[in-house]
C-alpha atoms as one frame of an Amber mdcrd trajectory, in Angstrom:
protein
 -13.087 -12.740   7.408 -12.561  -9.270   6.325 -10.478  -8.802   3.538  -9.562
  -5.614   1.448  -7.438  -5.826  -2.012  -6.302  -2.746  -3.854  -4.400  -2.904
  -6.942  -1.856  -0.442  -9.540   0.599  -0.480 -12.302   3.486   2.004 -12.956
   5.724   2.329 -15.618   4.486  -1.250 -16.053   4.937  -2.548 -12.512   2.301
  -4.726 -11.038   1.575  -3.792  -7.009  -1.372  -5.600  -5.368  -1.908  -4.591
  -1.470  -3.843  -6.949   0.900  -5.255  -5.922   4.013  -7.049  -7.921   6.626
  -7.867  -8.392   9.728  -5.735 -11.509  11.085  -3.242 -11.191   8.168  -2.236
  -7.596   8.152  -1.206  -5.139   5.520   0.845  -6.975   2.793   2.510  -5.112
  -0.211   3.264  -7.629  -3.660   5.050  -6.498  -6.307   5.048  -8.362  -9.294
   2.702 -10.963  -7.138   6.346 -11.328  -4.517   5.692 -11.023  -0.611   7.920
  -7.482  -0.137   6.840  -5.775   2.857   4.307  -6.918   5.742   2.834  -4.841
   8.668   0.696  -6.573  11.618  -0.457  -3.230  13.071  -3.539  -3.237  14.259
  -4.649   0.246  13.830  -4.265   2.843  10.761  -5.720   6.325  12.673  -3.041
   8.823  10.951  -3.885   9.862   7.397  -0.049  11.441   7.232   2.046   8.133
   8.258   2.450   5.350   5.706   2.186   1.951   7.026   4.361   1.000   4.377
   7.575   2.505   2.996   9.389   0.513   0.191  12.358   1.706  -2.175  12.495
   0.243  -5.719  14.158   1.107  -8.583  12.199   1.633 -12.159  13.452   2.317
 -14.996  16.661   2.946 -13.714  15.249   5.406 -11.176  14.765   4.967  -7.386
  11.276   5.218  -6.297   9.339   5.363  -3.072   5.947   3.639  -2.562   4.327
   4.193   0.405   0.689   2.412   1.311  -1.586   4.615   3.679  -4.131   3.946
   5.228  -6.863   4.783   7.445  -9.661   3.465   9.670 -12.421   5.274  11.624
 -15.927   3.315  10.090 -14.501   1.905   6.997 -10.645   0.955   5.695  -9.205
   3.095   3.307  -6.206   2.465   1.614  -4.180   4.750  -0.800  -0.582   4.062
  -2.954   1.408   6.430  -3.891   4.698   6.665  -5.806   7.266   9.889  -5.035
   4.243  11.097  -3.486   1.744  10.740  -6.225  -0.894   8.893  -5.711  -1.693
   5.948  -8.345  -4.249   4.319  -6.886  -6.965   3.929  -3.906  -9.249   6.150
  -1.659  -9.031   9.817  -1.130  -8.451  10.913   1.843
């Protein structure tokens, strides 16, 4: 089975994404289940399959997970809109 993994730290936060084919796009923080998506298809580069608010360091944050799929997956975290880890795209 197809199975992509894609890991960062911030400000000492562990995030670990999973993405597969029968399991979805799932989102850990500090190795804890947070957000899940079943989509099947990641076409738009722009749209985050994953939003999920957070607060660090006594500041709210944003992490969003893109990603995209033409040939290959691609995946992509980002933080207030910075990336921190992943593809280009």
């Amino acid at each position: 089975m197809f199975k992509q993994e894609l890991t960062a730290e911030f400000e000492g936060n562990h995030f670990r994404v999973l993405n597969s084919w029968f399991g979805g796009l799932k989102l850990y923080h500090e190795e804890e289940l947070v957000v899940h998506n079943t989509d099947l298809f990641a076409v738009n580069k722009t749209k985050p399959l994953i939003q999920y608010r957070l607060i660090i360091n006594e500041k709210q944050r944003l992490l969003e997970v893109y990603g995209y799929a033409i040939a290959k997956v691609k995946l992509q975290i980002k933080i207030d809109g910075e990336k921190i880890a992943g593809d280009d795209f």
